[in-house]
C-alpha positions in Angstrom: -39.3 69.1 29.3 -35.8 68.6 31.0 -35.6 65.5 32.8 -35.5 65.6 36.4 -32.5 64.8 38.6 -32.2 63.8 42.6 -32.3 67.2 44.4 -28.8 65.8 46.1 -27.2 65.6 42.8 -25.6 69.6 43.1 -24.5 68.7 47.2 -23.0 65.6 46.4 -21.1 66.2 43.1 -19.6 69.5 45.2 -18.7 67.0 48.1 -17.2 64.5 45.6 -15.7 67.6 43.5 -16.9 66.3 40.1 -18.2 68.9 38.1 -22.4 69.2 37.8 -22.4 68.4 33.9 -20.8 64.9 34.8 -22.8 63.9 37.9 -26.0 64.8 36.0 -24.7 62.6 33.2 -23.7 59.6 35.5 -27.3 60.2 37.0 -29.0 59.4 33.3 -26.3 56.4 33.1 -27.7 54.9 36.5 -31.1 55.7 35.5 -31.1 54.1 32.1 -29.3 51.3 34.0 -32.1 51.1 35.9 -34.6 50.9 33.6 -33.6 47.7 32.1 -34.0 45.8 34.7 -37.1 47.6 36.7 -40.4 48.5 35.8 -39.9 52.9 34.4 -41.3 55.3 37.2 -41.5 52.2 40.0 -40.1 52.9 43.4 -37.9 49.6 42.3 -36.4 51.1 39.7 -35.8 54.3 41.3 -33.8 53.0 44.1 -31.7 51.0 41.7 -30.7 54.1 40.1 -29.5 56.0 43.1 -27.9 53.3 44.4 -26.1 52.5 40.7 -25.5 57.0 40.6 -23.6 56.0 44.0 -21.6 53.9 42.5 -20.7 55.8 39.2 -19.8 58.6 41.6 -17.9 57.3 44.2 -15.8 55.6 41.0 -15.7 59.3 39.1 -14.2 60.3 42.5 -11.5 57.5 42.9 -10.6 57.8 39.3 -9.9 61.9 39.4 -7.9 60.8 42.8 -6.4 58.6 40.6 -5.5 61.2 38.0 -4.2 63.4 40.1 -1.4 60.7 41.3 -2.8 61.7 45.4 -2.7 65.5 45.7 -6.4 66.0 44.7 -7.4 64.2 48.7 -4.6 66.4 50.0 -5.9 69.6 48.7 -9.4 68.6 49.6 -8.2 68.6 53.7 -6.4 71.7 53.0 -9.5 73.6 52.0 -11.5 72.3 55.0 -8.5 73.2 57.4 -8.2 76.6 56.1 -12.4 77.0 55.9 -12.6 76.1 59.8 -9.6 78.4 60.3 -11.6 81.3 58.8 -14.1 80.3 60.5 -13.3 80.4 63.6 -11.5 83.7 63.0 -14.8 85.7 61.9 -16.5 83.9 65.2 -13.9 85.3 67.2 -13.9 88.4 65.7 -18.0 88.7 66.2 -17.6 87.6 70.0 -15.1 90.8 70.2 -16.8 93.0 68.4 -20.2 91.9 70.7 -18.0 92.2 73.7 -16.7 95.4 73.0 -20.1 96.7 72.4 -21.5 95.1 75.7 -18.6 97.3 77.5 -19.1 100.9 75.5 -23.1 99.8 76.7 -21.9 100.1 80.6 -19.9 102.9 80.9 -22.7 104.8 79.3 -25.2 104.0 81.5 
């Protein structure tokens, strides 16, 4: 049976852009971590580990920033800028096509 990981694990390690393989791997770390110095299975020991698989990730994150000498942050705002831009292009193109629609509606009636 394949050990179970936090249900935020896939959310967070796409927020924190480190791939799912690693994040799952940090998550053993922190649990194993964990374990030493809690009682296995105890809500103790449990919170220790998410707290420690915080930790690992937020410090996989600032090393990759690290690596990438800066442009890894920048291209992280570009992607949101351009997502909200696309956004907000489809919502306007849904309000005109709804508009239109509510128009060709009068003039039959």
């Amino acid at each position: 049976m394949k050990p179970r990981t936090p249900q935020l694990l896939p959310w967070l390690a796409k927020k924190t852009d480190i791939p799912e393989p690693r994040a799952e791997a940090l998550w053993h770390e922190a649990r194993r971590w964990a374990e030493r110095r809690a009682r296995r299975n105890s809500p103790a020991c449990h919170e220790m580990a998410l707290n420690r698989w915080l930790e690992l990730m937020r410090a996989e994150s600032l090393r990759e920033d690290a690596v990438s000498f800066g442009w890894r942050p920048w291209a992280r705002i570009q992607t949101r800028f351009w997502g909200w831009v696309l956004q907000t292009a489809q919502k306007n193109g849904v309000l005109s096509a709804q508009n239109w629609r509510r128009v060709g509606l009068l003039r039959l009636n």
